[in-house]
C-alpha positions in Angstrom: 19.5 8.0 54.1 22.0 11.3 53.4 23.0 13.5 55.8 20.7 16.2 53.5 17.5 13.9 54.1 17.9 13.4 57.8 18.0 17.1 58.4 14.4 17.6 56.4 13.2 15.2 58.1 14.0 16.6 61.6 13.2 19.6 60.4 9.7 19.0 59.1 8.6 15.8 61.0 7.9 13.6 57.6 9.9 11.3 55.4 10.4 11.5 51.9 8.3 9.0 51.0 5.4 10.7 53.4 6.0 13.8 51.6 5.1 12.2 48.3 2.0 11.3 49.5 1.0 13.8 51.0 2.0 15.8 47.4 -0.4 13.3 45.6 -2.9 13.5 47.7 -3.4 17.3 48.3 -2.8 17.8 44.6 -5.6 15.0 43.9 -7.9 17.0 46.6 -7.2 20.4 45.0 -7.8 19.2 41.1 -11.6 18.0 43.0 -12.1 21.7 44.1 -10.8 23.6 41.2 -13.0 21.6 38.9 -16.3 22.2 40.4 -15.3 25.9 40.8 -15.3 26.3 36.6 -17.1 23.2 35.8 -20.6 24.8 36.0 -19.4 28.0 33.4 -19.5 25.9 30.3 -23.2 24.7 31.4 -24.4 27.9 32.1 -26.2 28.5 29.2 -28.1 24.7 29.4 -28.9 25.0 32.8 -30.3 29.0 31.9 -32.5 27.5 29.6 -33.8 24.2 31.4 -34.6 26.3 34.7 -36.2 29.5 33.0 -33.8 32.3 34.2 -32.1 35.4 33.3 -28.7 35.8 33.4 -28.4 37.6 36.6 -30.5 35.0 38.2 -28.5 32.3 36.5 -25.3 34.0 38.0 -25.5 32.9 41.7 -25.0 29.7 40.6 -21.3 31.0 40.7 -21.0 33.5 42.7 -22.8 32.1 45.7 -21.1 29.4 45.3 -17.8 30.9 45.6 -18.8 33.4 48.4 -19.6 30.4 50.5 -16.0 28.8 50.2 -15.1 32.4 51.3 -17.2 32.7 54.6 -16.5 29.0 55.5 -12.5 29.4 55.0 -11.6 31.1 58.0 -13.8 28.8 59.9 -12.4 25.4 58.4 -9.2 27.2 59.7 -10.1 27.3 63.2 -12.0 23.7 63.3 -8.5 22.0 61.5 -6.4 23.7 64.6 -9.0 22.3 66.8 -10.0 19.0 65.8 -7.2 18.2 63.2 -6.7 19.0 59.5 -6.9 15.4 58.4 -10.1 14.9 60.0 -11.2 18.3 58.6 -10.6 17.1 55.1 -12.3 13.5 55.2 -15.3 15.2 56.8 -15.4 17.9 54.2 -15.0 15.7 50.9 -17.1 13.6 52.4 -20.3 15.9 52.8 -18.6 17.8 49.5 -19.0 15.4 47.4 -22.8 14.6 48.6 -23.7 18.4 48.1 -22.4 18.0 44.5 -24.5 14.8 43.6 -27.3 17.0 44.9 -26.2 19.9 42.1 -27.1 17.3 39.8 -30.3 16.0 41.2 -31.7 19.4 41.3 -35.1 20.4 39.6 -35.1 23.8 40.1 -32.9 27.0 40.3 -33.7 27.5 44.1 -32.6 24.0 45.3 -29.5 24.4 42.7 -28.3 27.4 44.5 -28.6 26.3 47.6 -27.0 22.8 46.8 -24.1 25.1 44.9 -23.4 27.3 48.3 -23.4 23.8 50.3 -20.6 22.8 47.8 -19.0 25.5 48.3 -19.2 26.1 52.2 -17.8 22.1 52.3 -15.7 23.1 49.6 -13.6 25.7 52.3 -11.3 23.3 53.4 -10.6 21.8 50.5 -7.4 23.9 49.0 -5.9 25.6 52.2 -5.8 22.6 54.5 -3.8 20.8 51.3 -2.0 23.8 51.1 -1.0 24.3 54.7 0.0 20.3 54.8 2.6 20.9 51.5 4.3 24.3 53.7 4.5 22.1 56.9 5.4 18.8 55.4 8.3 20.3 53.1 11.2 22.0 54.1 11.4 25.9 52.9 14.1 24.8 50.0 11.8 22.2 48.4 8.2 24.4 49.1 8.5 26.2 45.7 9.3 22.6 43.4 6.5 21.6 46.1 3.9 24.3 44.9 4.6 24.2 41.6 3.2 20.5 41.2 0.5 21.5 43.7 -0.4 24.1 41.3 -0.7 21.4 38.6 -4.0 20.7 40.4 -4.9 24.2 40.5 -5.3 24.4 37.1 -5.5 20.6 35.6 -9.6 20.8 37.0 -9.9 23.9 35.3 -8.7 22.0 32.2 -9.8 19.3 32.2 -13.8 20.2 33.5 -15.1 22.6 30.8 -14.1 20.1 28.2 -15.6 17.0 29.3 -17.8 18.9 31.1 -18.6 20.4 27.6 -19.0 17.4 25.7 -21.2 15.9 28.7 -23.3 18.9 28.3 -23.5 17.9 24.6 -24.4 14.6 24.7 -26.3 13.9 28.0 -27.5 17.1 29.7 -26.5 19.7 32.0 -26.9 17.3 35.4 -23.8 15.0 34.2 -21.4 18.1 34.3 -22.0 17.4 38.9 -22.2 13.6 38.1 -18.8 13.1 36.5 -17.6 14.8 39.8 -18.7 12.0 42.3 -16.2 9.6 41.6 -13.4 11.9 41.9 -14.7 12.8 45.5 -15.0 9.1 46.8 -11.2 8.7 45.5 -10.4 11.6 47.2 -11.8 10.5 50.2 -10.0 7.0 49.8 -6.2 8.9 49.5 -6.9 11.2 52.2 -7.8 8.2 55.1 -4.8 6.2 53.1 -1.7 8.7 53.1 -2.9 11.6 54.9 -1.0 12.5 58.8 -1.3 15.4 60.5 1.3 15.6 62.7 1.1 19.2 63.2 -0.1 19.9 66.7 -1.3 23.4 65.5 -2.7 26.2 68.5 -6.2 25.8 69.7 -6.8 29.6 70.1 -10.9 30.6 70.3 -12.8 31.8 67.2 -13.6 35.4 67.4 -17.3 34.7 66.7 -17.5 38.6 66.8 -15.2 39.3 64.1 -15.6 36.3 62.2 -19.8 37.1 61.7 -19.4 40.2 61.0 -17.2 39.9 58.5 -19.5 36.9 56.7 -22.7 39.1 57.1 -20.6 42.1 55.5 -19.2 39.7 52.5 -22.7 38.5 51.9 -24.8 41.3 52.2 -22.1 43.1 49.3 -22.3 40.1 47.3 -26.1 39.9 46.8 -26.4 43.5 46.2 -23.8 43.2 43.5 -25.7 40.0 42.2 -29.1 41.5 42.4 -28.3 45.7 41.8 -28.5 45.5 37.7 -32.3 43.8 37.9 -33.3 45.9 41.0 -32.2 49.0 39.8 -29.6 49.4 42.4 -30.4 52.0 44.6 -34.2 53.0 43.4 -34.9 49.2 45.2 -35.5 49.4 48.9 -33.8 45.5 48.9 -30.4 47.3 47.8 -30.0 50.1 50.2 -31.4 47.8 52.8 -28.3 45.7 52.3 -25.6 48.3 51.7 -26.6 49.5 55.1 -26.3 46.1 56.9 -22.8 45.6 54.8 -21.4 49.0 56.0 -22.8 48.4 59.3 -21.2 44.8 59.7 -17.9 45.4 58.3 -17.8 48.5 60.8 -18.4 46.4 63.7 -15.7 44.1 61.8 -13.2 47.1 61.9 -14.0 48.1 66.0 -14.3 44.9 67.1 -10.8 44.0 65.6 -8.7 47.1 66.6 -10.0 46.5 70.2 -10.3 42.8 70.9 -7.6 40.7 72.7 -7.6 37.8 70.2 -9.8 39.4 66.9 -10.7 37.2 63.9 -7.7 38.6 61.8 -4.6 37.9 63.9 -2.4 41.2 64.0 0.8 38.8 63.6 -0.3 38.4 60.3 -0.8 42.3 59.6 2.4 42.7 60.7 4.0 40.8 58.4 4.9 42.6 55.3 5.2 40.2 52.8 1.6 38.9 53.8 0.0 41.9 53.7 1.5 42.6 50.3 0.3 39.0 49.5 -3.1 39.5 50.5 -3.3 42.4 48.1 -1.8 40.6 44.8 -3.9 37.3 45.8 -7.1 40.0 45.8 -6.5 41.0 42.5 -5.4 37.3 41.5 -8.9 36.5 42.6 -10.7 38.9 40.7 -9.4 38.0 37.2 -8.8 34.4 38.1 -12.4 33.1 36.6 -13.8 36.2 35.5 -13.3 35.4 31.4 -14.3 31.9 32.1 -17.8 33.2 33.2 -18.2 35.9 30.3 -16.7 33.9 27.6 -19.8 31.0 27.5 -22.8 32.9 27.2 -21.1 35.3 24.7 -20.1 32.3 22.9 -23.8 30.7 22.6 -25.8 33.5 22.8 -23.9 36.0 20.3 -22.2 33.3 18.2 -24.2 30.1 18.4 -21.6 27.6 19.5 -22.6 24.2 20.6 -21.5 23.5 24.7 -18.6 20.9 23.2 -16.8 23.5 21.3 -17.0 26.1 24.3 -15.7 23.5 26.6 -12.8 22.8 24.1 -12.0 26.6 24.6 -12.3 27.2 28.0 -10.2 23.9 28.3 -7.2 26.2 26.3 -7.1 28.5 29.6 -6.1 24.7 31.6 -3.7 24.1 28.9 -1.8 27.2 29.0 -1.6 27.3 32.5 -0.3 23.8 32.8 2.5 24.5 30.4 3.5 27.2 32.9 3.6 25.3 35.7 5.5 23.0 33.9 8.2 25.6 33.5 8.0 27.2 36.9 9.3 23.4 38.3 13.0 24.7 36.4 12.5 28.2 37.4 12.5 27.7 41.0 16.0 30.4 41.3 14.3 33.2 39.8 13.3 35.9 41.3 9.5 35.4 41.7 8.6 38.6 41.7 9.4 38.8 37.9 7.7 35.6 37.6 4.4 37.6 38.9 5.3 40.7 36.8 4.8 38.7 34.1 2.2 36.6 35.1 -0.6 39.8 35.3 0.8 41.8 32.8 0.1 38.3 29.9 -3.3 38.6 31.8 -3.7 42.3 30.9 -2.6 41.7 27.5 -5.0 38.8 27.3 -7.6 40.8 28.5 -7.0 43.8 25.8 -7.2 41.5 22.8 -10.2 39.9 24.6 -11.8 43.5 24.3 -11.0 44.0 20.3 -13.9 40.9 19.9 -16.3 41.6 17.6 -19.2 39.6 16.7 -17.1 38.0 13.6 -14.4 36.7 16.5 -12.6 33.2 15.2 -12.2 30.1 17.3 -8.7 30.7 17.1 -9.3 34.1 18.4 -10.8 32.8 21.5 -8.1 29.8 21.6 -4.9 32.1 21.7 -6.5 34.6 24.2 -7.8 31.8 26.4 -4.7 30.0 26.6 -2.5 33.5 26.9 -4.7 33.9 30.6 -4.4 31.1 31.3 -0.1 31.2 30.5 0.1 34.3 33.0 -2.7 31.8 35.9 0.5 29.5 35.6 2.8 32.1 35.8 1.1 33.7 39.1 0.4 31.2 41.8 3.6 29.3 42.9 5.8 32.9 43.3 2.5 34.3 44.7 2.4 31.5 47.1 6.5 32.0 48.0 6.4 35.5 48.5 3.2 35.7 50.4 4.3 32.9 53.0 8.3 33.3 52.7 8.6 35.5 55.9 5.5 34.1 57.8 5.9 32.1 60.9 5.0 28.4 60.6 2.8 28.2 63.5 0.9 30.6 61.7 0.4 29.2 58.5 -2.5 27.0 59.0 -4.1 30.8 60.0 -2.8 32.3 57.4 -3.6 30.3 54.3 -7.3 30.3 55.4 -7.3 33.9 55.2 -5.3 34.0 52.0 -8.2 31.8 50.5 -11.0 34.0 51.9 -9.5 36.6 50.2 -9.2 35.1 47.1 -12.6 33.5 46.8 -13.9 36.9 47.6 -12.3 39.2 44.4 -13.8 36.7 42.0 -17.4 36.4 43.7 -17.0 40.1 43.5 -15.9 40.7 40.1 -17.5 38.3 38.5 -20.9 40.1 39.9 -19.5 43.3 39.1 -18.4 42.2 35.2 -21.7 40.4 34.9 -23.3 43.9 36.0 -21.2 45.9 33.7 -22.4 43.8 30.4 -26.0 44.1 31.4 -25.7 47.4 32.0 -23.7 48.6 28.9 -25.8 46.3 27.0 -28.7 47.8 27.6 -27.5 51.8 27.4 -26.3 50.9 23.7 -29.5 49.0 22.8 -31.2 52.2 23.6 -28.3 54.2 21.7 -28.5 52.1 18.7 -32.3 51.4 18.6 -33.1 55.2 18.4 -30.9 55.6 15.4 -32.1 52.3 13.9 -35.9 52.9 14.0 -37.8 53.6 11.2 -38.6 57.1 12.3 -35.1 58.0 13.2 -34.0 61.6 12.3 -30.8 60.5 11.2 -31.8 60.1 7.7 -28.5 59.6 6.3 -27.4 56.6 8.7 -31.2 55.6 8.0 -30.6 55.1 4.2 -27.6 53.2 5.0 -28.8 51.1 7.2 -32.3 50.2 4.7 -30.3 49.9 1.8 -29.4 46.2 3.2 -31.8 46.1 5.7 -35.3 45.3 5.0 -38.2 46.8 7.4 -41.4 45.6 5.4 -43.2 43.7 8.3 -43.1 42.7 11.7 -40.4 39.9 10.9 -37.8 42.2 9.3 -38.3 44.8 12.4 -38.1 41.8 14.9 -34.9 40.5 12.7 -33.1 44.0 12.5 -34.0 44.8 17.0 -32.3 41.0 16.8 -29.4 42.1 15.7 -29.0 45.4 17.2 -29.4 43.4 20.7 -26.3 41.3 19.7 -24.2 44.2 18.8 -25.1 45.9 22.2 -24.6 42.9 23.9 -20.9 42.5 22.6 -20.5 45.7 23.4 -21.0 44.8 27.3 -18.5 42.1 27.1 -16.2 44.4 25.3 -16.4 46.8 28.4 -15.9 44.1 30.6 -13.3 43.0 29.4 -11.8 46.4 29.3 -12.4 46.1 33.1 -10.5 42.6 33.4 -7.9 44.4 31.8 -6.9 47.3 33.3 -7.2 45.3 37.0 -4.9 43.2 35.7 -2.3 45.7 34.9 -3.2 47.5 38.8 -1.2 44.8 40.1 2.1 45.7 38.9 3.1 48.3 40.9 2.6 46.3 43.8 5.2 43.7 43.1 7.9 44.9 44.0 7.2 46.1 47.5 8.0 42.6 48.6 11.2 41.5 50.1 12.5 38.5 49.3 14.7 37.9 52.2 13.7 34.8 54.6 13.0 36.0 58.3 10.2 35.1 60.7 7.9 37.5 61.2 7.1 39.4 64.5 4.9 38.0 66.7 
């Protein structure tokens, strides 16, 4: 053993050899909850159409799925400091892995909602506790090599799960696209009781039951009104002001109870730490435009276009593939600055996201291809100098803590923006139907755009009427994913001047 290799060693705890492992292993868990976090998007339409429901009651099948691996994070936090993270994650894959067999036993959209935010509430521990065991296990000089083929996970289930999930869709039916995930789980489960110790002692401090409820009631309450506003009429309902009252109300308690408790839910060590702060913000804004194209791009696909759930899956697997490529050069990039690498990373996402909003209903494969792969380039580009900056200052008996929260936070800007993009192309949708079908009808006043229109446009009979409102309700629904994706867009390009307030200096933060 070299001189270098004793002192990691002494320095984390674990051998090389344990390190490995654990790599594998975590990797192996992550790639299990990345996949079932995009696998459902390519089914969306299928599992629409076998359970009867519109696309806002279709959404929660995503949303509330990822909500609940928010609220559960922080928790999975606290129960890994005090039981122990390994026994966290073989009890979590475990009942994770159940909750997605029942996904694919479901008969109807209730019980598939509730199995989807029981996947995702066992799904918490999933991707922090891996994470937390790769920044304990490694030293600080190998973390970044570390993350980078950590990050392979992140975004080989995102790959790989659209496609076959795509041509299982195809071939079978929707209920495979949860089946194929079993077996994955059960290896998972192996690895983890194989390779997996914990020999991080970790700080048993209480839960702030307080802080932590009120925050969860706040995050839920805001998420259902965002997922039901559109079909309730947002604030005409009686449903939607009652929960924007208890979500103002809760996350004021949140706020009180935290500036004057002894040991609140968010741990003011963390707040004080710049870097973190900074990280939370980026990792926010990560979040928000991290799945959002991934939900839009399917039903636009099917619904506008026609395309069959195989050639969708193929497309959406493009996003996997350019991210993987740039993990695949972050592992040599390890000396650059990583805030350039993040510079870079959101502004290919913004650029993405403008060609994204120049579709038009005669959009190419290719189209989609290039765009798809180009997000998913700057994903790649993101997460490993994300991860180093937002952890390069934090202390490490606070990491455990701290990744939790990072993942809360996450979770919660794409539950959020995918309900507020879903919102915005209902919404626009229907404001240019109503545009366009009062300029369309027979007894429009605009009798010049009338002739234009009738001179290749028959309205003899029901049929040609029905056939002409057709198509004016797919160019009004393009129009919604056009402003959404005008949305993804400039959010993408918000994150920019936030870069560069980090430091890049290694110090421990106050405590």
């Amino acid at each position: 053993m070299s001189a270098a290799d004793a002192l990691e060693d002494a320095e984390t705890g674990y051998s090389p050899r344990e390190r490995l492992l654990i790599l594998g292993t975590a990797t192996l868990v992550t790639t299990l909850y990345a996949m079932t976090v995009t696998i459902a998007n390519v089914a969306l339409p299928r599992i629409q159409g076998a359970l009867s429901a519109t696309t806002d009651e279709i959404a929660p099948i995503i949303t509330l799925n990822i909500v609940a691996t928010a609220v559960a994070t922080p928790v999975s936090g606290w129960l890994a400091a005090r039981f122990s993270r390994r026994l966290m994650l073989l009890v979590s894959i475990a009942c994770f892995t159940v909750a997605t067999l029942l996904c694919g036993l479901a008969t109807n959209l209730e019980t598939l909602i509730l199995s989807r935010i029981l996947q995702g509430v066992f799904a918490a521990p999933l991707a922090p506790i891996s994470q937390s065991f790769l920044l304990t296990s490694f030293p600080k000089s190998k973390q970044g090599l570390a993350m980078a083929v950590f990050g392979i996970g992140v975004v080989l289930g995102p790959a790989i799960a659209p496609v076959i999930g795509g041509y299982l869709t195809e071939t079978l039916n929707w209920r495979w696209v949860f089946f194929m995930v079993v077996p994955i789980g059960v290896l998972s489960l192996v690895a983890v009781a194989a390779f997996i110790v914990d020999r991080n002692e970790g700080h048993r401090a209480p839960l702030d039951w307080t802080g932590f409820l009120s925050l969860s009631i706040a995050i839920a309450a805001f998420q259902y009104l965002l997922d039901r506003g559109e079909r309730n009429d947002w604030f005409e309902s009686e449903l939607i002001l009652l929960l924007a009252v208890i979500g103002i109300v809760a996350f004021y308690i949140f706020v009180v109870h935290s500036m004057t408790h002894d040991q609140p839910f968010l741990n003011p060590a963390l707040i004080r730490d710049r870097n973190y702060v900074l990280g939370l913000v980026l990792i926010f804004i990560f979040g928000m435009i991290l799945f959002t194209p991934m939900v839009l791009l399917p039903p636009m696909l099917q619904t506008l276009r026609g395309y069959p759930d195989a050639v969708i899956g193929i497309l959406l697997g493009a996003r996997g593939l350019g991210s993987f490529l740039a993990f695949v050069l972050m592992t040599q990039a390890n000396k650059i600055d990583p805030r350039y690498a993040l510079f870079l990373g959101f502004s290919l996402q913004g650029v993405a996201g403008w060609y994204m909003a120049q579709f038009s209903l005669d959009l190419s494969t290719f189209d989609v291809f290039w765009t798809s792969a180009l997000q998913g380039f700057g994903v790649g580009l993101i997460w490993v100098p994300l991860t180093i900056v937002t952890f390069r200052t934090l202390d490490p008996k606070f990491v455990p803590e701290g990744t939790a929260l990072f993942h809360l936070v996450r979770n919660f800007g794409s539950s959020l923006f995918i309900s507020i993009s879903i919102a915005v192309v209902l919404r626009s949708a229907k404001i240019s139907y109503a545009y366009m079908a009062e300029r369309t009808a027979p007894n429009a006043l605009a009798l010049d755009l009338q002739q234009s229109i009738y001179t290749i446009w028959s309205v003899d009979g029901a049929a040609a009427l029905a056939g002409l409102s057709g198509e004016v309700g797919r160019q009004a629904g393009m129009i919604g994913y056009i402003n959404a994706f005008y949305l993804f867009t400039f959010t993408a390009f918000a994150a920019s001047p936030i870069i560069f307030l980090a430091r890049m200096k290694t110090a421990k933060t106050e405590s």
